[in-house]
PDB file of N, CA, C and O in Angstrom:
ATOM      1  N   UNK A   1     -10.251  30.500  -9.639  1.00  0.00           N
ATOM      2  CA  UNK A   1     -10.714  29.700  -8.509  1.00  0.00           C
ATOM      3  C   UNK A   1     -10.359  28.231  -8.756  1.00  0.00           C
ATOM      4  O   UNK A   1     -10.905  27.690  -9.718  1.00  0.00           O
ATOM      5  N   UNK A   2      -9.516  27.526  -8.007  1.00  0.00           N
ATOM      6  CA  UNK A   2      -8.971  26.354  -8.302  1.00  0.00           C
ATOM      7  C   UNK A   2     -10.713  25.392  -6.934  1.00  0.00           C
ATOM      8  O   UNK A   2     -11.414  25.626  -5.949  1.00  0.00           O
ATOM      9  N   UNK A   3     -10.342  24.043  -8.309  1.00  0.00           N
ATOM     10  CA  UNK A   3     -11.493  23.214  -7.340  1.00  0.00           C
ATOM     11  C   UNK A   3     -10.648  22.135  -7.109  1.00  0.00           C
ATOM     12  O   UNK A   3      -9.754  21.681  -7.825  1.00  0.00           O
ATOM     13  N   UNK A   4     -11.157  21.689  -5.717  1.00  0.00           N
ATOM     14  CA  UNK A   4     -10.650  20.365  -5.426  1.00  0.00           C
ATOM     15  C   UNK A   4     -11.265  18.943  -6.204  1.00  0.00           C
ATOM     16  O   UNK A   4     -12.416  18.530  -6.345  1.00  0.00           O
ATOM     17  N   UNK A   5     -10.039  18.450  -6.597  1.00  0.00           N
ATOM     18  CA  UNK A   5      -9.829  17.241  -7.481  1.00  0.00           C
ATOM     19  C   UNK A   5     -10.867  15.880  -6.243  1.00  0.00           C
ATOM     20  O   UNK A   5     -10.752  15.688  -5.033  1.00  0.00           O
ATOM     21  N   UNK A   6     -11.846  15.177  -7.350  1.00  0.00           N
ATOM     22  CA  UNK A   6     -12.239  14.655  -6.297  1.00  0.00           C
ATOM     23  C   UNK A   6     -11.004  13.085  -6.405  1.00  0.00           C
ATOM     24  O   UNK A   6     -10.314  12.945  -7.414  1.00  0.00           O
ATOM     25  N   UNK A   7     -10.929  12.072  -5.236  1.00  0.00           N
ATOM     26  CA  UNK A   7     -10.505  11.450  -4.930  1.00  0.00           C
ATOM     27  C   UNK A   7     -10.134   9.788  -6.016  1.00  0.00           C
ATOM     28  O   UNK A   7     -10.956   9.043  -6.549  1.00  0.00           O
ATOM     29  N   UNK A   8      -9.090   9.725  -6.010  1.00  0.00           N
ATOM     30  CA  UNK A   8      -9.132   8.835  -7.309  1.00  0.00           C
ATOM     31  C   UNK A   8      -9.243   7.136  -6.288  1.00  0.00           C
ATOM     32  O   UNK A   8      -8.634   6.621  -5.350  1.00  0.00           O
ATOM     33  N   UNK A   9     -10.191   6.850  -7.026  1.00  0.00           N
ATOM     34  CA  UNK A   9     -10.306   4.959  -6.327  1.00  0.00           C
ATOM     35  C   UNK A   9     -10.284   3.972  -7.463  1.00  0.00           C
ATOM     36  O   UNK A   9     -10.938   3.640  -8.451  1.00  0.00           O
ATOM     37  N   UNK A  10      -9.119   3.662  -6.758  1.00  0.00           N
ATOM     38  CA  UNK A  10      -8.765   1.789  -7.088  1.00  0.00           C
ATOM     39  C   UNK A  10      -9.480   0.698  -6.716  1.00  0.00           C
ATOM     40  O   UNK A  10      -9.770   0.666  -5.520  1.00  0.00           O
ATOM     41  N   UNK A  11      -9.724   0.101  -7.162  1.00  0.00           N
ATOM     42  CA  UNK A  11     -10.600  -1.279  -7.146  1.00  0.00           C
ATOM     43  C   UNK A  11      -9.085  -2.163  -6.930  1.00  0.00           C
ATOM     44  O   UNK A  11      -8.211  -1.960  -7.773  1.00  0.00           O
ATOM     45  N   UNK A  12      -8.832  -3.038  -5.907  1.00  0.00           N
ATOM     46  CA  UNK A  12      -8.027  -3.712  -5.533  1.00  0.00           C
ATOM     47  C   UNK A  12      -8.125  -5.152  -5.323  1.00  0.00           C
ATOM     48  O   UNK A  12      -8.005  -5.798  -4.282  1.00  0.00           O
ATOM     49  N   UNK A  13      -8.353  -5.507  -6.452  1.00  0.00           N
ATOM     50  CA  UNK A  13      -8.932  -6.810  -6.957  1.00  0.00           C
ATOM     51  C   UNK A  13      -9.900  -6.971  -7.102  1.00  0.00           C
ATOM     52  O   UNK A  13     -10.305  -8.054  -7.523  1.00  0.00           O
ATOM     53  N   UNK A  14     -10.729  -5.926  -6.806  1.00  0.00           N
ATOM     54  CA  UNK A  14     -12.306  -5.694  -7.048  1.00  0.00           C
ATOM     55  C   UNK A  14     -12.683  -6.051  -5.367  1.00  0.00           C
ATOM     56  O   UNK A  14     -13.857  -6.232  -5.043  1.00  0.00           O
ATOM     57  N   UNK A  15     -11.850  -6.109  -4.614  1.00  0.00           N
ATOM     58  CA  UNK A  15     -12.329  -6.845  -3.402  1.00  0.00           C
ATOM     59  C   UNK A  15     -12.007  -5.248  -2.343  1.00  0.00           C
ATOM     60  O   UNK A  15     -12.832  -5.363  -1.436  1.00  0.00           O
ATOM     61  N   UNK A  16     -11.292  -4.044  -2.124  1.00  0.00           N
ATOM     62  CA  UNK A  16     -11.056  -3.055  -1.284  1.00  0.00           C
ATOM     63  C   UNK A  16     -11.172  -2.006  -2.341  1.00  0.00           C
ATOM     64  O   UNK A  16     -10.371  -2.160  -3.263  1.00  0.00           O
ATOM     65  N   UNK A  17     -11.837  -1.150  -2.419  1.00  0.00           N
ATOM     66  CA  UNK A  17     -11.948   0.463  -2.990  1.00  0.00           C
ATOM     67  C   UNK A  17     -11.098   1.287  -2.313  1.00  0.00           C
ATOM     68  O   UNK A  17     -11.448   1.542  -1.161  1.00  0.00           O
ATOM     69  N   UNK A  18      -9.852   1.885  -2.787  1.00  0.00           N
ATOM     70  CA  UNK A  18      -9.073   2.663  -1.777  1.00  0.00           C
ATOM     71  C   UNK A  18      -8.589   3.771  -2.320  1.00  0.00           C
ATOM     72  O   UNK A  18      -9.043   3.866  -3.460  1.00  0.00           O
ATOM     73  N   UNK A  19      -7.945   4.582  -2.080  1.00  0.00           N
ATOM     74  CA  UNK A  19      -7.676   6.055  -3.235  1.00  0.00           C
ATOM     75  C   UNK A  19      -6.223   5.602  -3.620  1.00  0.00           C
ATOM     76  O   UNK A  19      -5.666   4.540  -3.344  1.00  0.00           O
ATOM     77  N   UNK A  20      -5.865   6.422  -4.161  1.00  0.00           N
ATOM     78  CA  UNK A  20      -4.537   6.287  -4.737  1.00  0.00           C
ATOM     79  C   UNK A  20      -3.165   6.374  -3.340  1.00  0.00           C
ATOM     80  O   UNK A  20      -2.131   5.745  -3.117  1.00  0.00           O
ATOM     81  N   UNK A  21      -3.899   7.513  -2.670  1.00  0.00           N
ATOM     82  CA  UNK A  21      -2.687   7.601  -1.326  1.00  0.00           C
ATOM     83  C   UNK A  21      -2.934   6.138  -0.388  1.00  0.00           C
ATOM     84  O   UNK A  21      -2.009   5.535   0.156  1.00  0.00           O
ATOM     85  N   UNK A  22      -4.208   5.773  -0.339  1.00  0.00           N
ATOM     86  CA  UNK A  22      -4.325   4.694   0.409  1.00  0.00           C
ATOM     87  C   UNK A  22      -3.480   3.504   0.303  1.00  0.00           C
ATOM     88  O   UNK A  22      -2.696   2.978   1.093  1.00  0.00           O
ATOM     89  N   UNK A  23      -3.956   3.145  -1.222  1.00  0.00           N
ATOM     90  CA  UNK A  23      -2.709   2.363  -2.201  1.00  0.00           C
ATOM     91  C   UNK A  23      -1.008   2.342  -1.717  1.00  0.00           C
ATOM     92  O   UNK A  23      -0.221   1.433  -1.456  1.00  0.00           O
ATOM     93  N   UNK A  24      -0.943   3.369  -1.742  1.00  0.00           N
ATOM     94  CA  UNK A  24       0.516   3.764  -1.815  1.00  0.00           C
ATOM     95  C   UNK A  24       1.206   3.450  -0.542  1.00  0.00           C
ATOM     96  O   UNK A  24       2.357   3.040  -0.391  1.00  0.00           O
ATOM     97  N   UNK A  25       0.021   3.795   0.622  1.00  0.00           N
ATOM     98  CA  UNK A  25       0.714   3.186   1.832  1.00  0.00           C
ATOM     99  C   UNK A  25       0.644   2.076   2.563  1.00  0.00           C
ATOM    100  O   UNK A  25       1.358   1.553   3.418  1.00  0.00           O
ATOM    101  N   UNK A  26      -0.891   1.697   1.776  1.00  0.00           N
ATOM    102  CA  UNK A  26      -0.680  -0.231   1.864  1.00  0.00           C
ATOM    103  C   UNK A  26       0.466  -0.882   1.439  1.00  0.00           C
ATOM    104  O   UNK A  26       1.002  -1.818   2.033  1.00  0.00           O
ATOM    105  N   UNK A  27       0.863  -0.335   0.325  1.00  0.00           N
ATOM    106  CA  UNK A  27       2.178  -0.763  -0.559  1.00  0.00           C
ATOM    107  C   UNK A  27       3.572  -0.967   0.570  1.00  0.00           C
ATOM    108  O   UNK A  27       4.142  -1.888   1.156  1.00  0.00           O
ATOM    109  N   UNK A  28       3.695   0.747   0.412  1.00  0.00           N
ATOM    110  CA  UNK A  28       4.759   0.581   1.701  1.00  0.00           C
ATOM    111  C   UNK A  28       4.605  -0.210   2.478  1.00  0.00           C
ATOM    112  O   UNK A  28       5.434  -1.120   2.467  1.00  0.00           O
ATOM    113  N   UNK A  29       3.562  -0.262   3.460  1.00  0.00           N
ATOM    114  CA  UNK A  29       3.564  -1.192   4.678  1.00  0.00           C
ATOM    115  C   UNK A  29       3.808  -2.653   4.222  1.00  0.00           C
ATOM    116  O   UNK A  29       4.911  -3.160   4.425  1.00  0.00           O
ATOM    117  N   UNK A  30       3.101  -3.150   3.787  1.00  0.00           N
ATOM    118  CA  UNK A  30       3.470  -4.682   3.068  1.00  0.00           C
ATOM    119  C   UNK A  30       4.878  -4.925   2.751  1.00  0.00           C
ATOM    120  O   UNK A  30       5.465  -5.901   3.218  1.00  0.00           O
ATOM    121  N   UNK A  31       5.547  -3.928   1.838  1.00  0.00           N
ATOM    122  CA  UNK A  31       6.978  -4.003   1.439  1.00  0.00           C
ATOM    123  C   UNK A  31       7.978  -4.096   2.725  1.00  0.00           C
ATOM    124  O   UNK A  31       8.965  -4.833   2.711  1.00  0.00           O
ATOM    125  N   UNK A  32       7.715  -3.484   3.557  1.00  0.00           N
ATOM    126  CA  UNK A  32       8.549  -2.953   4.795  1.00  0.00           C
ATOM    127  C   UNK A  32       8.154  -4.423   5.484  1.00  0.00           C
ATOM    128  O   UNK A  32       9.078  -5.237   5.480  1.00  0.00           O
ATOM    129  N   UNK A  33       7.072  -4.800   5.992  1.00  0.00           N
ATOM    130  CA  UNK A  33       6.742  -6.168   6.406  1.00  0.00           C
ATOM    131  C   UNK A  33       7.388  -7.418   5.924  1.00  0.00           C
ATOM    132  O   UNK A  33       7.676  -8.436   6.553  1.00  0.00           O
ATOM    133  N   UNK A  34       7.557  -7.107   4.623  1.00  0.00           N
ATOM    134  CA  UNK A  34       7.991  -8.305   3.620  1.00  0.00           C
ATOM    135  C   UNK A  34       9.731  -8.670   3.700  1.00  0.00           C
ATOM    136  O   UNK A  34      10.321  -9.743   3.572  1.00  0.00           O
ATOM    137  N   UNK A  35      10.307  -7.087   4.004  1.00  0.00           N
ATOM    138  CA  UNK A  35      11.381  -6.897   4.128  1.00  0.00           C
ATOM    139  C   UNK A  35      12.031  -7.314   5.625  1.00  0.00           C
ATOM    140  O   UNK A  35      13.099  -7.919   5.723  1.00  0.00           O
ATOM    141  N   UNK A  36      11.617  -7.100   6.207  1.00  0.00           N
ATOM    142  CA  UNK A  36      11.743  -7.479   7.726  1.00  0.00           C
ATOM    143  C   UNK A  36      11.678  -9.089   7.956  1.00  0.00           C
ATOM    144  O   UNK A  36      12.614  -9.709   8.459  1.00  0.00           O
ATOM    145  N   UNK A  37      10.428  -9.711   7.517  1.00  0.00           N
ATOM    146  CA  UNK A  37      10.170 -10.833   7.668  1.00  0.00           C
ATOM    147  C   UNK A  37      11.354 -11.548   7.192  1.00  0.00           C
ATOM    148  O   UNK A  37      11.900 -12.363   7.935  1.00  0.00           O
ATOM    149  N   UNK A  38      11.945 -11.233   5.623  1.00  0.00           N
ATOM    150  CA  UNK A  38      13.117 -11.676   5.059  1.00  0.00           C
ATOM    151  C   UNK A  38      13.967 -11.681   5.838  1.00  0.00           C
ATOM    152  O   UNK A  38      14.389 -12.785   6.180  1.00  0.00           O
ATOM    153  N   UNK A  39      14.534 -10.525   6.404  1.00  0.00           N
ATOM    154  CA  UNK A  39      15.510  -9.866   7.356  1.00  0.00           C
ATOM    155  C   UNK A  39      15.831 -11.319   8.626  1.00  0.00           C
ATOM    156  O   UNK A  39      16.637 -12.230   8.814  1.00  0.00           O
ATOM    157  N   UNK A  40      14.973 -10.914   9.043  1.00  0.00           N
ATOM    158  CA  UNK A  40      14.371 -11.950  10.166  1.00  0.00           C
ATOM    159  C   UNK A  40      14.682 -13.392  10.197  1.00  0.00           C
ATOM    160  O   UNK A  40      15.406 -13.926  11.037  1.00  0.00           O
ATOM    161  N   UNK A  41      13.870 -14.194   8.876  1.00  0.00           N
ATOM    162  CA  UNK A  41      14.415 -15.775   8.216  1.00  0.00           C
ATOM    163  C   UNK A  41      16.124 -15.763   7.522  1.00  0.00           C
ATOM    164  O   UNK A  41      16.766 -16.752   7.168  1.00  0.00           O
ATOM    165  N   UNK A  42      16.469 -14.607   7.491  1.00  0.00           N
ATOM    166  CA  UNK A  42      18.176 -15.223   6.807  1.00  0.00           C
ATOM    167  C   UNK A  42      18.400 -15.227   8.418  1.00  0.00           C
ATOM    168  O   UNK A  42      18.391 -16.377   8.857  1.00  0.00           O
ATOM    169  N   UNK A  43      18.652 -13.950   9.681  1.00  0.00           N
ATOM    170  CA  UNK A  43      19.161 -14.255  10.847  1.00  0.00           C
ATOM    171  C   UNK A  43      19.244 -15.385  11.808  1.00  0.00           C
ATOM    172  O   UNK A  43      20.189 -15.656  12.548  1.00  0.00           O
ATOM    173  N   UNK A  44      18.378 -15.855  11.712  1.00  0.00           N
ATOM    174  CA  UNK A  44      17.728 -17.020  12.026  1.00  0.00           C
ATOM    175  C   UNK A  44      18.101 -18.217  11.416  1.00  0.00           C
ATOM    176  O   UNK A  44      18.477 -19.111  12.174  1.00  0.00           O
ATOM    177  N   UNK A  45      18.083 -18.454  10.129  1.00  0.00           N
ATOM    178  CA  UNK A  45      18.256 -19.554   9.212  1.00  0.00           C
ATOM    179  C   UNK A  45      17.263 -20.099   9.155  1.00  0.00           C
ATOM    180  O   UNK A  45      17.142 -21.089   8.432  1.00  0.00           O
TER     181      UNK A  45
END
């Protein structure tokens, strides 16, 4: 009988409690944001 793993939480500066998947797609999103924004300021100048 397999049990479900309970949920792993990050303390994110001590300021957001989030799980590990949460993490992961804050990450992405920020990166992708960060990337764009860049994108954006070279087109532009």
């Amino acid at each position: 009988m397999r049990r479900e793993r309970e949920p792993v939480w990050i303390k994110y500066y001590g300021l957001v409690p989030m799980t590990k998947r949460g993490y992961l797609i804050a990450l992405t999103v920020a990166g992708g944001t960060a990337v764009v924004f860049c994108l954006v300021a070279t087109v532009l100048g």
